[in-house]
N, C-alpha and C positions, 0 to 999 in steps of 0.2 A: 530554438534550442535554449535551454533550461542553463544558467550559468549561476545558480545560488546553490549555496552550501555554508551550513552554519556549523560544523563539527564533524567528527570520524569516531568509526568506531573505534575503541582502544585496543582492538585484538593484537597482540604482539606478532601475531605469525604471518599479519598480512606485508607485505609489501609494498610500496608505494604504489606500482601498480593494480594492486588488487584491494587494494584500499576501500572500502565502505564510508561512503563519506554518507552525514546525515539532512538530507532536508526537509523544510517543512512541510505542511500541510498544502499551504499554497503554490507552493510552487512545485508540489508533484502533480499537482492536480491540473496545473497550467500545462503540464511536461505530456499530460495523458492527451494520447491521439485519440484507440478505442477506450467508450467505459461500458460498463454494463450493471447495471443498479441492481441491489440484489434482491431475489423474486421473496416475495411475504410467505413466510410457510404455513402452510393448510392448517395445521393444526393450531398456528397463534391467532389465525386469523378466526377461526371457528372458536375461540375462547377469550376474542378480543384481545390480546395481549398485545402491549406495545413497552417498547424500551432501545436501546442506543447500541451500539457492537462498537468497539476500536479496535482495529486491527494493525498490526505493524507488519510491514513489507519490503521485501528487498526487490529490486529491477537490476537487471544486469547490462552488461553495455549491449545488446542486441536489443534493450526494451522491453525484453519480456520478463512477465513476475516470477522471480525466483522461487519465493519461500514467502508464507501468508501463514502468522501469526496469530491469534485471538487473544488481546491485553487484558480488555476490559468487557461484562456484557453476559447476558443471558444466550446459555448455551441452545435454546432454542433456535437461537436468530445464528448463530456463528457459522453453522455451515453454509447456509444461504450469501452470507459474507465473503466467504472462502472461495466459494466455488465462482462468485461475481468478480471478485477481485483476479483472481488466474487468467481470465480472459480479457482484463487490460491489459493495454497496451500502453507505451508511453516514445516521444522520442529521445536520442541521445541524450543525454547531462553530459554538458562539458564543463570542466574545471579546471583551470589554467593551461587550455587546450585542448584538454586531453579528454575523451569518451569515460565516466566512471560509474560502477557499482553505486547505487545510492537506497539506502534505506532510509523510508517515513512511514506517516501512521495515516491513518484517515477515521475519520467516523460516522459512521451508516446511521439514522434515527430508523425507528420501524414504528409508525403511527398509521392507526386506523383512524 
């Protein structure tokens, strides 16, 4: 179980309970049970293209990815990102006991 959180979302309308709290890179990545890398698309791959995707993400208290974002990154690579990231998984985040909503970023390279 995942117990780091460095910030919250500022949204006014959540609740304590539904709170977004933010963590890092690292330790969403510790928190992932499944991952799934995301597959080279045919067409960068037949034009050689390579380049980096950041994605931000939220995980809800059941683990599963809510909402997948594209920040940063060549739109070629993003869906491949999108569709790999949905099918992580991660376990609970607790935060001063409690099971929480947690949004981070991650980023995918795409090198031939």
């Amino acid at each position: 179980m995942v117990m780091l959180a460095y910030g919250a979302d500022n949204d006014a309308t959540h609740d304590a309970d539904n709170q977004v709290l933010v963590i890092s890179p690292a330790a969403i990545r510790e928190a992932a049970v499944t991952k799934q890398e995301p597959e080279y698309p045919a067409a960068a791959r037949q034009f050689r293209l390579s380049g980096e995707v950041v994605a931000e993400f939220t995980v809800g208290v059941d683990g599963k990815v809510e909402s997948v974002a594209v920040t940063k990154g060549s739109p070629i690579f993003s869906d491949s990102v999108i569709k790999a990231l949905r099918r992580w998984s991660f376990s609970p985040i607790k935060v001063d006991g409690r099971v929480r909503r947690v949004k981070s970023t991650l980023k995918f390279e795409f090198q031939l």
